[in-house]
Structures are given as C-alpha cells and as structure tokens.
N, C-alpha and C positions, 0 to 999 in steps of 0.2 A: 873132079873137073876143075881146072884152073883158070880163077875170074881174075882180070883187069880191074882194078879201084883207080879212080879219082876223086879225089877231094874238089868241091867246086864252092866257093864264095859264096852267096847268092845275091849279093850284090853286084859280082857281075856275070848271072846268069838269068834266064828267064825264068825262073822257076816258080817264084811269085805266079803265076800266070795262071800256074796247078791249082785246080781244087783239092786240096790237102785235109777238105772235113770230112776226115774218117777215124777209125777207134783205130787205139795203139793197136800196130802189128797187122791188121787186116789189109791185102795188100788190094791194091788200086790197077785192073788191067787196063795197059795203055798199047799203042802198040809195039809188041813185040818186049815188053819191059813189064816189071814189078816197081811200086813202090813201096819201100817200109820207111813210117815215121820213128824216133827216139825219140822220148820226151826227156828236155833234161828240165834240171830246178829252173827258176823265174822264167818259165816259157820258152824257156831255148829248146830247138829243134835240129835235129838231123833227119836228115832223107836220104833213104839208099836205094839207088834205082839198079836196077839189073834184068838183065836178061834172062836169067835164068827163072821161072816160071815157080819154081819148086824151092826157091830160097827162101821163100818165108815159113816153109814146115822146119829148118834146119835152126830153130831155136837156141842148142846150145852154139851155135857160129853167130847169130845174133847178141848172143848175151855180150861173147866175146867183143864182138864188134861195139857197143854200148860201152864196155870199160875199157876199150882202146879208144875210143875215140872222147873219153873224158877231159884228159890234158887238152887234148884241140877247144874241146869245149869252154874249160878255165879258161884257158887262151883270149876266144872270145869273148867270154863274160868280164874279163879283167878288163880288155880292152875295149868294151862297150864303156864299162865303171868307170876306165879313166875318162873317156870320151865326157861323159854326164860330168866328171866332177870336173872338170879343165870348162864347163859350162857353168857351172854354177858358181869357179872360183872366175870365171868373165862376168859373170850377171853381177856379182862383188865388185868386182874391177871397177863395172861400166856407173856402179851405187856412187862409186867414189869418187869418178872422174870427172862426170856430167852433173849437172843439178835439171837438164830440161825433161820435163817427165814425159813430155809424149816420145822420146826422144829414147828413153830407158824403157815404157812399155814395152817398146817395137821391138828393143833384145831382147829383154826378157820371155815376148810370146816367141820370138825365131830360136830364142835355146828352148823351148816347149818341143818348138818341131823337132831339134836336135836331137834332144838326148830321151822322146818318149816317140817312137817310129808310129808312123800313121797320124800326129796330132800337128795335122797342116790347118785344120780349122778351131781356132781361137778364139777365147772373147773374153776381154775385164771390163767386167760392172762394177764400178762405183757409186756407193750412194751418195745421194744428193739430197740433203735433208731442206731444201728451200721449198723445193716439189715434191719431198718425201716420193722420192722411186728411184728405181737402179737403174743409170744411161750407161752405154755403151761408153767408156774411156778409151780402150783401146783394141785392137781386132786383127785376126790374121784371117785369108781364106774366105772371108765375107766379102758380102757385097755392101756399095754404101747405103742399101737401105738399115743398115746393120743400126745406124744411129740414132734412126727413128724410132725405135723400139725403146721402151723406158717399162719396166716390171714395177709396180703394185710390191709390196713388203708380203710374204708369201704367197705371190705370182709366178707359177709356173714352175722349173726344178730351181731355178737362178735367186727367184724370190723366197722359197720353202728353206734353201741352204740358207739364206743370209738370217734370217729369222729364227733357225735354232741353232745356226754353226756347223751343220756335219754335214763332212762330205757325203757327194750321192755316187756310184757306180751302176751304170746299166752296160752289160755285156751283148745286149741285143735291141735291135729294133722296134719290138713288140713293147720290151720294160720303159725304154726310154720315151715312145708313145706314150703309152699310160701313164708317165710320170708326168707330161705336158699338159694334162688334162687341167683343166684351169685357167689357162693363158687368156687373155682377150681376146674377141675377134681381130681388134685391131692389132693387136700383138701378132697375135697367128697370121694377120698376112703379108705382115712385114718381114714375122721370117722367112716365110716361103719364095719372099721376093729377094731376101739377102740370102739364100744359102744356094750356094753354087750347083746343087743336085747331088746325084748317088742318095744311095742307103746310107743310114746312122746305125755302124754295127757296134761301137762303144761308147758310151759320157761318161763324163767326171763331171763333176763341180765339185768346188772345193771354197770354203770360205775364206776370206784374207782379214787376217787379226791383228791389230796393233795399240800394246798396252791391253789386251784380253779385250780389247772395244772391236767389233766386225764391222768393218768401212766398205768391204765390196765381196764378189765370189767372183772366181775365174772358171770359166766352163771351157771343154772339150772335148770335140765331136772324129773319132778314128770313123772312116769310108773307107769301106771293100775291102778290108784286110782281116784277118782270122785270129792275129793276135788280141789276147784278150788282155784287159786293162787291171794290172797286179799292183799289190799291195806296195812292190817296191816302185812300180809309178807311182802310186798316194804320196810315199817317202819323197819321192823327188818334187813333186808339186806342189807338197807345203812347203817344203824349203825355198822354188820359186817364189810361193806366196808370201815369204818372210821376204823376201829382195824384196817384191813389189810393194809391201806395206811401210820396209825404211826407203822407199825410194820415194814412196807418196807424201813420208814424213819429213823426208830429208826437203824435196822441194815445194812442200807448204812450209818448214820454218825460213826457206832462202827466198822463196814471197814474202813471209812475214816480214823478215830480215831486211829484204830489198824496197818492201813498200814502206816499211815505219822509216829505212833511212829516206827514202827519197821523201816521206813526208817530212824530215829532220833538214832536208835540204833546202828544199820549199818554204817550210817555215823561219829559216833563218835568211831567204832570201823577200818576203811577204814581208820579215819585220825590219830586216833592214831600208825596206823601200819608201816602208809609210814613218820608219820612224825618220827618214830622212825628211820627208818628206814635211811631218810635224817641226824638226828642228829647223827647217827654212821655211816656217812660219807659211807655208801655202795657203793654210785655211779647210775649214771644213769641207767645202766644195772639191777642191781637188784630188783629197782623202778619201772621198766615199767615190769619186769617178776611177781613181785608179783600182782600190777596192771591188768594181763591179767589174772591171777589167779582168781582173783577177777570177773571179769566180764563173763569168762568163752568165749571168745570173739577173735579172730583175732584182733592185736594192735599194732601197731608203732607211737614212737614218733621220732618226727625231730625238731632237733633242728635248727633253720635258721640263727643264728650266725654262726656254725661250719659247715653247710653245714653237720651236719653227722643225721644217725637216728641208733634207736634201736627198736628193736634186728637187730645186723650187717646183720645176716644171712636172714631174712627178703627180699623180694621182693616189692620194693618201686613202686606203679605202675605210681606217678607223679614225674616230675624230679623237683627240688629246685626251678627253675624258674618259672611253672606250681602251685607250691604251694603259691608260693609269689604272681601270678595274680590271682588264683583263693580265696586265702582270702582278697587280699588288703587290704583297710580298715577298713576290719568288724571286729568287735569286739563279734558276735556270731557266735552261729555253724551252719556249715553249710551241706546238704547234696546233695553228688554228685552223677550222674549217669552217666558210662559210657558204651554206646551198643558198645560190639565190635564181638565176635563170640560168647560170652555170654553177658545179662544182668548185673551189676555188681554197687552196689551201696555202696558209703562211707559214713561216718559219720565224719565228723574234724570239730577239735575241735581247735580255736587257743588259742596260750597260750602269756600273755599279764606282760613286764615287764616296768614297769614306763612307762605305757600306749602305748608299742612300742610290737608288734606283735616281738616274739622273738623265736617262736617255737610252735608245731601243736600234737595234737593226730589224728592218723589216725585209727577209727574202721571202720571192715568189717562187720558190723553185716548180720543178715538174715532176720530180721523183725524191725518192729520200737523199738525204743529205750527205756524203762520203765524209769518211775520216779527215781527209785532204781539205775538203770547204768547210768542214766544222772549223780545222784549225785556223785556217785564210777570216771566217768569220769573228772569231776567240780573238788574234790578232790584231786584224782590226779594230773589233769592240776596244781592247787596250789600248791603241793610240789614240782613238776615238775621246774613250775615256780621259786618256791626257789632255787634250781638246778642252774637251767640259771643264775638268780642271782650272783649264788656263783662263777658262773661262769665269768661271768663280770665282776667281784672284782677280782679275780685272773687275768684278761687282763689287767685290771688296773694295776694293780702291777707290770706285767711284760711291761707295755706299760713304765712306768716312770721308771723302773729298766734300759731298752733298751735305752730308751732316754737321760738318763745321761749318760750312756755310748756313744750314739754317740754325745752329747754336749761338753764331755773329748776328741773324736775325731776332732770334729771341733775346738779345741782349741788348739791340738796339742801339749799338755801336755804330758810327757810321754810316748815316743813313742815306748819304749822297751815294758814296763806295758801293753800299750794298744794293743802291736801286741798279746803280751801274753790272755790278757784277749779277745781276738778275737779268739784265737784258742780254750778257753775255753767255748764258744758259737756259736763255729761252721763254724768259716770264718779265713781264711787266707790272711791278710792283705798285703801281699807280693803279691799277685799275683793280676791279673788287677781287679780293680772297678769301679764301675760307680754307683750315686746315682741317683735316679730316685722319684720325688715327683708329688704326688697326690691330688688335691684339689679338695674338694666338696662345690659345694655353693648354696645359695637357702636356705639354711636350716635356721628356725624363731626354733623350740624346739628344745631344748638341748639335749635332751632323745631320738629324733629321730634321730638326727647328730650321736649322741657315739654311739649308737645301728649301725647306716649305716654304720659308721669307722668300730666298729669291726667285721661287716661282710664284708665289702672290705678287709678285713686283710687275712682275713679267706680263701675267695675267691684265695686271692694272692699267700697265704701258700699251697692252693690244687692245682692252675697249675703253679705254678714255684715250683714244690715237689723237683724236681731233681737238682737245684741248690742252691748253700751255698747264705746265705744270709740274713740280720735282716731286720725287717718291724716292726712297732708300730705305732699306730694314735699319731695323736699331734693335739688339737685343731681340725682344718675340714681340717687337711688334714694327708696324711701317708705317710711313710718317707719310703724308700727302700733302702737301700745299695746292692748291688747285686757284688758277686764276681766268679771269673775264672778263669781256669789256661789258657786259649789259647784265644785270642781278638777271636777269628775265631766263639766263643761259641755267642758273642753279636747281630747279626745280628739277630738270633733263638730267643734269649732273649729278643730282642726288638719288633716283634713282637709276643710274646707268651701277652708281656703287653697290645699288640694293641687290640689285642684279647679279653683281660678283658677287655678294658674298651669302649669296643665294645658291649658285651655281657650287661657290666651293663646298657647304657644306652637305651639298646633293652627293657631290663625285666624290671627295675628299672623305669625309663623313666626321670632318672636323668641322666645330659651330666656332664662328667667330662674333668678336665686340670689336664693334664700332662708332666712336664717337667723334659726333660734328658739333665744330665752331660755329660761331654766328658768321654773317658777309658783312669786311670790312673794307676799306680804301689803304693805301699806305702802305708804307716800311713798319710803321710802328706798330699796327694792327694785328702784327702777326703774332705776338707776344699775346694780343688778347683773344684771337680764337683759337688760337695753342690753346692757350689755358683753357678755356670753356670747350672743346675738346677732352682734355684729358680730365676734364670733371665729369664728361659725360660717361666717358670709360668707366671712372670711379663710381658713379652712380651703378650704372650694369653689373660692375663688380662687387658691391656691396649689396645688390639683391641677387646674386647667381644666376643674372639671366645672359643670353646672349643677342645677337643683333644688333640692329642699330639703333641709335641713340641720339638726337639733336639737342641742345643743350636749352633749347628755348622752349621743350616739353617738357623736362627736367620742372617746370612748374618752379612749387613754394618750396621743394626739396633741396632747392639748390642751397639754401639755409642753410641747411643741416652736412652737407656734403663734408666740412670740413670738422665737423663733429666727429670726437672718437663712439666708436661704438658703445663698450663700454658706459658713458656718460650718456648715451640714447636710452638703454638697457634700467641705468639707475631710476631716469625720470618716467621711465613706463613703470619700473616696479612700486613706483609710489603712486600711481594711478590704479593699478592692478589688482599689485599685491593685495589688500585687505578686501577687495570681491574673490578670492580663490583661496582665503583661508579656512572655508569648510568644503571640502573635498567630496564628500559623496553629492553636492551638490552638481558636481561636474562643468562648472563653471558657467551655469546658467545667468547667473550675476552680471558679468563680463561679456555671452554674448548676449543681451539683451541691451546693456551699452551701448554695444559696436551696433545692433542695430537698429535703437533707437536716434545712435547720429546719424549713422548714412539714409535714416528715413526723413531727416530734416527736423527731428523731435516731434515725428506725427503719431501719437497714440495707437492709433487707427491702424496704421500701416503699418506699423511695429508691432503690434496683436497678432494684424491676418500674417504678416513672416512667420512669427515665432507658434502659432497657431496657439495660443492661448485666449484666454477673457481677460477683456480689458478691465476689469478689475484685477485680475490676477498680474497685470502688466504695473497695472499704478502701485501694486504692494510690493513690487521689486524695485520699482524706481525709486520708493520710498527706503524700498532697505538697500540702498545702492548712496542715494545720500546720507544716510544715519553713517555708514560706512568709511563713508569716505568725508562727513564733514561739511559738508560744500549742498547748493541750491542751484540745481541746476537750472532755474533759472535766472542767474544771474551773469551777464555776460562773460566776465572774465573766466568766473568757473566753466562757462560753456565752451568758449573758446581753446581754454584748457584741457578739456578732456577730449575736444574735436580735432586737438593738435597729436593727443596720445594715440588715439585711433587710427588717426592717418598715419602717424610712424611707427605703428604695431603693423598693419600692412604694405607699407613701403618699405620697410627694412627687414621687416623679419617674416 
C-alpha cells in the first residue's frame, strides 16, 4: 500500500493538544488514524500518525523509519543546543552590561522559559540573613502574593535545598505534594493565592552557590505538559544559577562600590563645610547647628572643660558628672539606654584632645546609626575637637596673662598700678581677700593634668559665679584670689569651695589639697595669704592627707612648717629612741608616754587606757625617767616631751 508522510513541526501544529501518555509503540485510536511515538535520547519525540490501522504490527518499517528520521532529529536537538547556549551566552552578556539586579533576575528567569519548555513559572529566593528566611527576589508566572511568602531555613522543598544544597526533581504531582509537607500554614496560603492554577506535573529547585557559600535556590514549576524534567535541564540551570550568583555578586560589590564612594563624597563635602566653617571662626554654635542639619537628627554637644553644651536651649538629659562616669575611659562611642516612663536611647560620641576626653556629641537618634552619620558624626567630632583646642590655647593665654599679674601681686610692685589693673579684671583690691590654692596630684601625663586644671577652673568659675575673683592653673595646681566687701561673705565662700572639692573627688575619684589664707585688706596682703596658703598645702602634704586646710587650724604646727623633716625625725629619736631599745618589750615604754601626755599626766586615766594597775603604771614611768634622764615633773622636761608627742602624731 502506498502512504503519504509529512513531516510537521509541532510548533506549528496542534498536536500538543494530544494525550501522548502511552508506552512506546502502542498505538492510540483516534479517528480514522494511528499514532506511533519514537523516543529519541533527552526526550525528543516523534509521532507518526496514519491512517492505516495495521502500521503499528509492521515493525521492521518502523525501525526503518526511527533511523531515518534520526538526522531530522540531530537537526533538532542541535538547534534546540544552540537555541539554550545563544541564552545563556545573553544571560553572560546581560552579567556584563547591566549592574541592576532586578533588572538581570527578569532575564535570566525569561531564558528559564527559553531554553527549558514548559518553565513559564519561576521563583529566586534569596536569603536574607537579617530575618534568617528565604524572600522572593525575583519571579515569573506568579502572582504578587508571591512576595509575601518568606521560607523558614528547611521550609518546604525551597527551604530543604538551601539547607543541604541539592537539587530536588519531582516528575509528578503526587512527589512534589509530599515534598511540600512542612510549609506553614501561612506559607501554604500564600501560595495558593500566588500560583496562577493548573497541575504541577514537574519541580526543580536547585541551589544557587557562590564562593561554595549557598545565598538562594531557584525553583520551577512545568503545568500540563508531558515532558519530563532531565538531567540535561539540571546542566542548564546550574549554569543559570552561576549567572545569577555573579550577578548578585557583581551588584552587591557596585553597592558596595557606589555607597562607600558616595560615603567618600559626602564626607569630603561634611569636612569641607565645617572646617570652613571653623576657619571663619563661627563658633561652636553654628558648628553643631549645621552638624544637626546634616544628620537630620536630635544633637548636642558638651563640652567637659566649660561645663557648657549646645545648643543652650537644648534639654541635656545627663548632668556633667554622669557624662564624665558614663565615658571614663573609653575612647569609643558609646550607646545608652535609659527606661524611665519612655524607652529612650543615646548615641555619644567622645570627643579626644591630646588623648584627654575633652568633650562628647550626644544623638538621639531612632534607629541604628548608618555608615553615612557615623562618619557626618567622626567629622564633626574632629572639628569640634579643633574648637576645644582653640579653646585650650586661649586658657593658656589667659592662664599666664592672670599669672604675671598675680606674680606683680606677690612682689608687690606697684601697688597704685596693680590696684588699678585689679579693677580692670574685675576685683577690688581694697576690699578683704583671701587666696586659696589647689593641688592636684597623682598625675604621671601632662595632657591629662592641663586638661583636669582647666576643668577645676571651669568648675570654680560656675559655683563661685557670684563672687569677684581671679583663678588660673599653674603647673598641678590653681590659684584663687577671691575678694569681698564684708568678712561676713567668707564663711558662704568657704564652704561653697568645700563643696567643690567634695563633688570632685565624688565624680573624678581624684582627692584634692586645699589650702587657705587668712582675710586680709590691701594690695600688699596678698603676698601674706599666699603664703599662709601654700603653708597650709605644705602642712596637708607633709602628713599625706587631703582636703582642706585653713592656715589658722594649722595650730602650734605652724612652727614647725619650715622644719626639714629630717631634723623633726633626729629630735624624736632622742626622745624615743632609748624607750624602744629592748624590743620584745614592744614598745610599751613609748606608748605609755604618749598616753600618759594626752591624759594630762593623770595616773588614773592612763591605767584605765592602757588597762594596767597603777602601780604597774608608776614602775614604767619610773623606768621611762631612769631612761631618758629627765623628771617629768619638771616643766621644761614636760613641755619637752609634750612637744615630741605632738610631732610624732602630726608628722608622722
């Protein structure tokens, strides 16, 4: 019988249309027509439809036909091959042309459809290690509920891939059900709301790797079609998934790239504003207002020298003390939280000159701090810092301007001149003074010493506002001259100081000495509570104590002030020494001494101290005079030895 062939495309035929699920060879009655399938290798098909009824018994015409129709078949398969690789040398192309990534997704899931038939529904998950879950990056064929779907780290088949890395394959609807088992509910109704309908006759997921690290999986869903999903798709969708991984890589380093420059732009734009802004001397005011400008941000700076911050009008919510414990130290920023009827959290920043914590930015921000206002902040802080600086240099100048003037005072040169230039700085030398000196000690850097001085200055200048009076550092310590029209004001003013230096060794945790002059009248006066001053110091510092010291407590010691130690030391060991030269005695000799002066030479009361019998007390007293030579009752020997006593306790 002689048959008619045609070759038909099926691309442009209906034949898709066929239900084509049958075993090789078994033919399919339609009407009037047979159909035989071929199978060739990666799932290439032919179909031979005819008329004739009894062509599928005739086997060897079959075969025949199967190895004629093979070239046709290469034919096709070459030209599917090129089809895929002229795809995946565009998804190359598009890596290298574009840097926008949603922009390179969109090709790369449209050559999915391309070059694997039937994968018109798409999906790349990327994780997202902020939320730890896999969102939706990019999608073909979904609906936009598609993005509200975020997978759990082995959730579902999307989250199971990303979690050990291997692809998944289900060739059918049943497999790829039961692979979903797991999903959330929330999950499962989102997709039901994204996926466009039909059966799910094939999935892939495939994991996307870059540097062997797994960032996302790409899934893909074949509807209604019969082909099944082969090994040589696997091949081709990890090669997709290599474009997509230097595509994700290529546009996070042109982020990287684009936001550090643009932070490089910004920042050379931030420093050239304020430092303009510094070299025309604006002032700290209009520094920290363009500064807030900048950040767009709630901001105050404090300066911990002067005790002051900006902007004035600002609501400081730590006090000077609180800022000074809460950075000690540190030389980074630091952030605070305080619960009070709201949550409330800070951002400070210290600000560092000759490595001495000299002042602080305080933001309020709302959320965490970006790269971008760290460095707008850094910035700042540095010109800021130049500020304090200049600031510093300026106390200098006026520390050593102050200072010769009261060196002209203690020399008492020109006493007209010097009243005159007194009223010219704010004090009246006619009316009562008293100076009052300050020592700091402990201090090993220099830079931390001058920095400490000129905020005790500062300190001094805020609570003694209301009285006339000059202050400047000298070395480690700070000079005070302090004047008044009525003695009556001194008492207030004495301790207003007690006060400071109360406070400082509370916050600070450094103890200071303080010694006062007596209240005098005059230019020439000053030379004499100077000195009785720095006698008082000397006294505090020859017993290692701290505090303050008036020079008119100092007592009968004041004698001795100018005494080297040494020569104190020689005339105690001659009162001493010969009561502690028998040692297992433990020096019971010496304190029976000591306390029979301080009981007034009362027997009695020197017993019940020392809890002895007063005879046991007269046989010491007696081997205390054999000892030493002397009668004690004889005035000058008493006087004597009541002088040794007292300077065995006051000095030593």
């Amino acid at each position: 019988m002689e048959h008619k062939w045609a070759l038909i495309d099926s691309y442009d035929s209906d034949i898709e249309n066929i239900d084509f699920s049958v075993q090789e060879l078994s033919p399919l009655k339609l009407v009037h027509q047979t159909i035989i399938t071929l199978d060739y290798p990666q799932s290439y098909k032919v179909y031979l439809l005819s008329s004739d009824e009894n062509i599928s018994k005739e086997k060897e015409n079959i075969d025949i036909f199967y190895h004629l129709l093979y070239p046709i078949y290469t034919q096709y398969a070459l030209k599917s091959k090129n089809i895929e690789m002229e795809k995946l040398i565009e998804g190359v192309q598009n890596i290298t042309s574009s840097l926008d990534l949603d922009v390179l997704l969109t090709k790369i899931l449209d050559n999915v459809a391309s070059i694997i038939p039937g994968a018109d529904t798409a999906a790349f998950w990327l994780y997202n290690p902020v939320i730890d879950r896999l969102v939706c990056r990019a999608y073909r064929g979904w609906k936009k509920e598609i993005e509200q779907v975020k997978y759990r780290v082995g959730e579902s088949v999307t989250g199971k891939t990303f979690l050990d890395g291997k692809p998944r394959i289900y060739n059918s609807f049943r497999e790829a059900n039961e692979a979903m088992k797991g999903t959330s509910n929330e999950n499962d109704e989102l997709l039901k709301k994204a996926f466009h309908g039909g059966k799910v006759n094939a999935t892939i997921t495939v994991p996307v790797s870059f540097h062997n690290e797994i960032i996302g999986v790409l899934g893909i869903h074949r509807v209604n079609l019969e082909h099944e999903i082969t090994d040589w798709d696997l091949k081709l969708l990890k090669g997709l998934t290599a474009q997509i991984a230097i595509a994700i890589e290529n546009a996070r380093l042109f982020t990287e790239i684009n936001r550090k420059n643009q932070v490089l732009i910004k920042q050379n734009e931030v420093h050239a504003t304020l430092t303009q802004l510094s070299i025309q001397n604006k002032g700290i005011d209009v520094i920290v207002k363009e500064l807030t400008g900048m950040l767009g941000m709630s901001l105050i700076f404090v300066d911990l020298l002067k005790n002051e911050y900006f902007p004035g009008r600002a609501i400081l919510t730590f006090s000077m003390e609180e800022l000074a414990q809460i950075i000690g130290a540190k030389n980074y920023p630091i952030y605070v939280d305080l619960y009070d009827h709201d949550e409330k959290s800070f951002f400070i920043y210290p600000i560092f000159t000759d490595n001495t914590c000299t002042g602080c930015l305080i933001v309020s921000p709302q959320r965490s701090i970006t790269q971008l206002e760290h460095m707008i902040i850094e910035r700042g802080g540095s010109v800021l810092a130049l500020e304090l600086a200049k600031r510093q240099s300026l106390t200098e100048f006026y520390f050593k301007k102050t200072s010769d003037f009261y060196q002209n005072l203690l020399r008492k040169e020109a006493p007209r001149l010097l009243y005159k230039q007194g009223l010219d700085i704010g004090i009246d030398l006619n009316n009562y003074l008293c100076t009052t000196i300050i020592e700091l000690t402990n201090f090993i850097d220099h830079h931390v010493l001058q920095t400490s001085i000129h905020r005790l200055v500062s300190r001094i200048k805020s609570k003694l506002s209301g009285i006339d009076k000059i202050v400047f550092g000298n070395s480690n310590k700070v000079m005070l001259l302090l004047t008044f029209k009525t003695i009556d004001a001194f008492p207030r003013v004495l301790n207003n100081i007690k006060e400071i230096l109360r406070e400082w060794e509370q916050n600070e945790g450094v103890a200071l000495r303080a010694g006062v002059g007596g209240v005098y009248t005059g230019v020439e006066s000053v030379y004499k509570t100077h000195n009785e001053a720095a006698r008082a110091i000397a006294y505090l510092s020859s017993r290692h104590r701290s505090g303050l010291m008036e020079f008119s407590d100092i007592g009968i010691n004041r004698l001795f002030l100018n005494q080297s130690k040494e020569e104190i030391e020689r005339f105690l060991e001659e009162i001493f020494g010969p009561l502690n030269s028998n040692k297992l005695r433990n020096n019971e000799l010496e304190k029976t001494l000591i306390t029979y002066v301080q009981t007034n030479q009362s027997a009695v009361k020197t017993a019940e101290l020392l809890h002895v019998h007063i005879n046991t007390l007269y046989q010491r007293l007696k081997k205390i005079e054999d000892l030493l030579n002397v009668s004690l009752e004889e005035p000058e020997n008493r006087l004597k030895i009541q002088l040794a006593c007292h300077l065995k306790e006051s000095f030593f």
